[in-house]
N, C-alpha and C positions, 0 to 999 in steps of 0.2 A: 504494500500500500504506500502510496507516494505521494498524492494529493487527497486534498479537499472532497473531490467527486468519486475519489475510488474509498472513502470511510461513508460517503451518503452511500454508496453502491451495496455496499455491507453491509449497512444499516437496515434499508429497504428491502435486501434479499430477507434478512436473520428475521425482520418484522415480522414479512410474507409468510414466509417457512410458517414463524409458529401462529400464524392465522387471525394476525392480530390487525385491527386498523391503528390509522396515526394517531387517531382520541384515545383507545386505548393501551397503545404506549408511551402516552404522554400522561395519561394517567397512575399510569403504573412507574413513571417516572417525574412524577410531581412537575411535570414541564407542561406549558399549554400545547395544543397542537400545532399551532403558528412556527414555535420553536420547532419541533420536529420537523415540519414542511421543512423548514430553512435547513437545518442539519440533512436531512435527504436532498435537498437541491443544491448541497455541497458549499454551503457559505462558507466563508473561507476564516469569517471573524466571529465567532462562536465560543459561549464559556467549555474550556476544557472539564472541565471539574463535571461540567453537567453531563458531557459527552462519556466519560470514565464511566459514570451512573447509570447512560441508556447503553454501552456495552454491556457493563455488569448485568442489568435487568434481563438484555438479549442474550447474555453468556458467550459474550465473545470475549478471550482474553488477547490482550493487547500486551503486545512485546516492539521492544524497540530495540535495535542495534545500532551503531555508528557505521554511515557510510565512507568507505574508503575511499570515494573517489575526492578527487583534488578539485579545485578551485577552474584547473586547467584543465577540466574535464567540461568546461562549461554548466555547471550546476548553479554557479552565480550569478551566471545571466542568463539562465532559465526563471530565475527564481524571479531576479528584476524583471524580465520583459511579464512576467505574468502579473505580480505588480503590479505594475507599470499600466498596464492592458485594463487590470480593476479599476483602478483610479478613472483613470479616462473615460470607463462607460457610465462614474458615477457624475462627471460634470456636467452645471446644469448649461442647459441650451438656452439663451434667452435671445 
């Protein structure tokens, strides 16, 4: 898992699986469904601590590693142009 949209991806699948709607795991996670929506549509600026909470409820445990790869592997301007791309589709048009 690497972004934003591949943890909503997990989220929606583990939901589906145990047969549950977004009210109801938003329920079951003290989160309203508004929040869920967002966490499944992969927002990218989300309370972590809540997110810990809707794995836990879904029973996905969550491991993390350090990636090897270097700076010169372009990970850092993957990370800015994506950035980068958010910002820009939140400015307003007037």
């Amino acid at each position: 898992m690497a972004t934003a949209a591949d943890l909503a991806v997990l989220v929606r699948e583990a939901r589906t699986a145990a047969g549950w709607t977004q009210a109801e795991l938003a329920q079951r996670c003290r989160v309203s469904r508004e929040w869920v929506i967002r966490l499944e549509k992969g927002v990218r600026r989300i309370e972590l601590g809540l997110v810990l909470d809707v794995l836990a409820v879904l029973g996905i445990k969550l491991n993390a590693e350090k990636d090897d790869r270097s700076d010169s592997d372009g990970l850092l301007d993957q990370v800015l142009r994506s950035h980068t791309s958010e910002l820009a589709g939140k400015r307003d048009v007037t």
